[in-house]
matplotlib code that plots the C-alpha trace (Angstrom):
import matplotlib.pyplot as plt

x = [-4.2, -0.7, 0.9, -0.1, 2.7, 4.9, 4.2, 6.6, 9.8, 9.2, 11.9, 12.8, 13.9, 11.9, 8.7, 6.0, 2.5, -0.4, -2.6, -5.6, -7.0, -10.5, -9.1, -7.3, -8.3, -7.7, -8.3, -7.6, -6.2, -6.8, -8.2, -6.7, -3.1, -3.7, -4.7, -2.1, 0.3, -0.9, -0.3, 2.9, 4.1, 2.9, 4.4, 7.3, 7.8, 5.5, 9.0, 9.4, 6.5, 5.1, 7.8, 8.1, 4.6, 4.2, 6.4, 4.7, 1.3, 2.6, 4.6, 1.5, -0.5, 1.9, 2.2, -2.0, -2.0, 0.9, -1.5, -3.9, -2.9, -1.7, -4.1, -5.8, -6.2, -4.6, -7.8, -4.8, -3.9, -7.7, -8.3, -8.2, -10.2, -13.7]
y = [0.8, 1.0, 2.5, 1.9, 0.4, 3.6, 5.3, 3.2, 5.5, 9.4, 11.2, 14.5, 17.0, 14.8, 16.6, 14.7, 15.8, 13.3, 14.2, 11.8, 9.8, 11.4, 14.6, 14.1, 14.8, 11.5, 13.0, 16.4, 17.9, 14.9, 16.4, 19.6, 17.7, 14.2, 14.8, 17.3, 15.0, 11.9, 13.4, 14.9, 11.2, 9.9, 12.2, 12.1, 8.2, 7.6, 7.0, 4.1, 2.0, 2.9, 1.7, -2.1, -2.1, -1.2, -3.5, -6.1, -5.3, -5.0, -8.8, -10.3, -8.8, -10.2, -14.0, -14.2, -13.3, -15.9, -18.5, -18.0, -18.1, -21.5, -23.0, -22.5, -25.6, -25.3, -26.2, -27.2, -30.4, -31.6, -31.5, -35.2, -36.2, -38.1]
z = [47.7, 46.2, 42.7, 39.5, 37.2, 36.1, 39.3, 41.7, 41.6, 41.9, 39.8, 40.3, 37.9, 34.9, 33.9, 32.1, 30.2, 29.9, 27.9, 28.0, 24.7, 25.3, 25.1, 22.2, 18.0, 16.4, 13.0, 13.4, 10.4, 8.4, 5.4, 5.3, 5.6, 4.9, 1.3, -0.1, 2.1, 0.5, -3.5, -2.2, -1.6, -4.7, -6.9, -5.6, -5.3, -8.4, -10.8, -8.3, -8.6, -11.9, -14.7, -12.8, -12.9, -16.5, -17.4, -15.5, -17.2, -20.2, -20.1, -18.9, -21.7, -24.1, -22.4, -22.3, -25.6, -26.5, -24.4, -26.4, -29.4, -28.8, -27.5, -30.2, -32.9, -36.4, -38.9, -41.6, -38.6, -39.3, -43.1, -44.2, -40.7, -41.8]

ax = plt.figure().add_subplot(projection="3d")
ax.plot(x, y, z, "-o")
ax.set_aspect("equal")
plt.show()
């Protein structure tokens, strides 16, 4: 019928392995190596991302509670009001 795309020069001296995707482990060693993998990572990058975002949390806090506090009304302002 004629060659597939990849399959229309033959090279010689290149040697390839397919291996096919139902043959393959898509998760194999997930567990076992994901998780230490994943807190390896985090430890090690976690002086990186955690000071900005405590600083962040913290100067939020701080501007709400600014907010609010001004929003508030003054009951001195609305003494002599009938």
């Amino acid at each position: 019928m004629g060659k597939g795309f990849g399959q229309l020069y033959k090279m010689q001296g290149i040697i390839t392995y397919v291996l096919s995707p139902f043959e393959q482990r898509a998760y194999a060693g997930a567990i076992k190596n994901g998780i230490p993998n994943i807190v390896r990572r985090t430890r090690e990058s976690i002086f990186y991302f955690a000071p900005p975002l405590l600083i962040g949390y913290f100067v939020y806090d701080q501007v709400e509670k600014e907010h609010a506090r001004l929003m508030r009304k003054n009951p001195k302002d609305y003494e002599n009001d009938q």
